[in-house]
Residue frames as qw, qx, qy, qz and C-alpha x, y, z in Angstrom:
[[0.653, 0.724, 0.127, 0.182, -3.86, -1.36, -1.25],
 [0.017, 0.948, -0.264, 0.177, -1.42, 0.95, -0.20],
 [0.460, -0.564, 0.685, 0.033, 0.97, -1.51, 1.95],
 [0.845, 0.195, 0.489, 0.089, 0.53, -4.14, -1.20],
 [0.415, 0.909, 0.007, 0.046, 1.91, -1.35, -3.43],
 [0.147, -0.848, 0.489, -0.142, 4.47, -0.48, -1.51],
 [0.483, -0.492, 0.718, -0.095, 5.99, -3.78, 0.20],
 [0.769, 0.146, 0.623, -0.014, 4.84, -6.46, -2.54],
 [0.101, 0.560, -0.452, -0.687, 3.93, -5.31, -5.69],
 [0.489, 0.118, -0.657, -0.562, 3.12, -8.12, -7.81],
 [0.007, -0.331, -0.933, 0.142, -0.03, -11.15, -7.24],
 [0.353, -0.558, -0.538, -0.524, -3.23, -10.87, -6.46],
 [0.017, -0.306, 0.568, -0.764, -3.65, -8.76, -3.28],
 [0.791, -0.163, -0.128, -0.576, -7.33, -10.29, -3.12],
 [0.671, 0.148, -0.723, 0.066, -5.36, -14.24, -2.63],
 [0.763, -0.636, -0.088, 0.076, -5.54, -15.75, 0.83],
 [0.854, -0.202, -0.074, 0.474, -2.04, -15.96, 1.09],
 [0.142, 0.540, 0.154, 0.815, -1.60, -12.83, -0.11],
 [0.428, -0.787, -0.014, -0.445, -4.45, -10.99, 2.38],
 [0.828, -0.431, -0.063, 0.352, -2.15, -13.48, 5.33],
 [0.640, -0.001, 0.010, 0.768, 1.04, -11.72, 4.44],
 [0.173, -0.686, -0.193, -0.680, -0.74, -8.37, 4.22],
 [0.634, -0.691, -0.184, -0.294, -1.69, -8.98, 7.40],
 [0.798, -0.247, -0.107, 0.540, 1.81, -10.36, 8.99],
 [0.289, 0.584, 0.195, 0.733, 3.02, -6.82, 7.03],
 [0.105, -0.742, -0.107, -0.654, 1.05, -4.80, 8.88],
 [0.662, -0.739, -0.084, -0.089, 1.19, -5.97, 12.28],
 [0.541, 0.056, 0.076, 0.835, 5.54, -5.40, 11.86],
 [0.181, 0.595, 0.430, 0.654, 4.23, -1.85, 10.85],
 [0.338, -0.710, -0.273, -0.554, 1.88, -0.78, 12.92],
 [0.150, 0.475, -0.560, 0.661, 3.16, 1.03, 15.50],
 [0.431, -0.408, -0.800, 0.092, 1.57, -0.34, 19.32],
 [0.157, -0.543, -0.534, 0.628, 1.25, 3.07, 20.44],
 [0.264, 0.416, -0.190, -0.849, -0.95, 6.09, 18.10],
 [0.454, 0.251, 0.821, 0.238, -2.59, 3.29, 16.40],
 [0.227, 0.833, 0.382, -0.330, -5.26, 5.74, 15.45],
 [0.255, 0.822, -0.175, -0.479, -3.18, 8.33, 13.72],
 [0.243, -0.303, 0.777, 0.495, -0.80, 5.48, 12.09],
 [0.417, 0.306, 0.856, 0.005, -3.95, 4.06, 10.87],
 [0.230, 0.816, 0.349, -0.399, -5.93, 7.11, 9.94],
 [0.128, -0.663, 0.527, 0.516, -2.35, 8.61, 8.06],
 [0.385, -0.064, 0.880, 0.273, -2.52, 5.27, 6.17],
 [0.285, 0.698, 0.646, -0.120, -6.21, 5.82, 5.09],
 [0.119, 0.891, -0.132, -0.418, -5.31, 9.81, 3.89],
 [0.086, -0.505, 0.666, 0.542, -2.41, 8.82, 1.92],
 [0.315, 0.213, 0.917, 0.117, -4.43, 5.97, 0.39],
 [0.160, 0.826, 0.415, -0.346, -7.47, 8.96, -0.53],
 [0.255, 0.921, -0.019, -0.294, -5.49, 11.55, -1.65],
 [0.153, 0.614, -0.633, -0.446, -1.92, 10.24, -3.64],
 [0.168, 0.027, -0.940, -0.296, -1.72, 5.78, -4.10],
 [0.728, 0.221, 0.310, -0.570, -5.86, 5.99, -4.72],
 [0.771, 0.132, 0.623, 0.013, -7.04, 2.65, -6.40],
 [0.722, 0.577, 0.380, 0.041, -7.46, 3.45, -9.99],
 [0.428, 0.819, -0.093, 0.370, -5.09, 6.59, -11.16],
 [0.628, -0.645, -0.181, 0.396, -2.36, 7.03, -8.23],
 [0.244, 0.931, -0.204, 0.180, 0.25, 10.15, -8.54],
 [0.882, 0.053, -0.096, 0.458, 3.25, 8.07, -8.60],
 [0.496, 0.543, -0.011, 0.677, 5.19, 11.13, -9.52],
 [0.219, -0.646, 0.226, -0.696, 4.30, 12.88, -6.44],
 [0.884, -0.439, -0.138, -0.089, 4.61, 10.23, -3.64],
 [0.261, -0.808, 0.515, -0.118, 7.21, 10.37, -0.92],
 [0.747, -0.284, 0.600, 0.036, 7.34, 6.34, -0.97],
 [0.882, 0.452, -0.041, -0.122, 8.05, 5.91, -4.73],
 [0.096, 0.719, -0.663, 0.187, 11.77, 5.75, -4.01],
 [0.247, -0.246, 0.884, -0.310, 11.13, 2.47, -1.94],
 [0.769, 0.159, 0.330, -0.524, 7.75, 1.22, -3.41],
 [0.364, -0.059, 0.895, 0.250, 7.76, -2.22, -5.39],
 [0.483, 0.590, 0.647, -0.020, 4.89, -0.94, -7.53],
 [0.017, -0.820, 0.086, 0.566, 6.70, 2.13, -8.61],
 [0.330, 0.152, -0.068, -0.929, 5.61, 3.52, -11.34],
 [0.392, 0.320, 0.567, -0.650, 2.29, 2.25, -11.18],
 [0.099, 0.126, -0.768, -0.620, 1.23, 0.55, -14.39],
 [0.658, 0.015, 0.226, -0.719, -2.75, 0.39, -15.07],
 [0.764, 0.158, -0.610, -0.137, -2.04, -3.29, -16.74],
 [0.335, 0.227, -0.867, 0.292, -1.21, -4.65, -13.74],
 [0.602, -0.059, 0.272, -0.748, -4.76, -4.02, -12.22],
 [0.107, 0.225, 0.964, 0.092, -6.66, -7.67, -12.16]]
């Protein structure tokens, strides 16, 4: 959710082609050494600001760079 927010923004993040490029995304990303904490970091930020249903746009460090920014609840599928 969180790296579709950020780096995409619009489709269906659920599409094959969509979960492929997700996946090309992340492995650019993800760093080859701390996997753990990049991974874990990812998971926290995902929990506690861009959570699934209500996120706190207004308080997120990435909203300056994010392609979903500000966070519109129409654009849920």
């Amino acid at each position: 959710r969180v790296l579709f927010r950020v780096f995409i923004g619009k489709g269906d993040p659920k599409a094959h082609a969509m979960r492929r490029h997700l996946w090309a995304t992340s492995e650019v990303l993800v760093p080859r050494r701390e996997v753990f904490d990049f991974n874990q970091a990812l998971m926290d930020f995902g929990a506690m600001v861009c959570v699934a249903r209500a996120p706190k746009c207004d308080e997120c460090p990435m909203a300056r760079h994010c392609r979903s920014y500000p966070f519109k609840a129409e654009r849920r599928r």
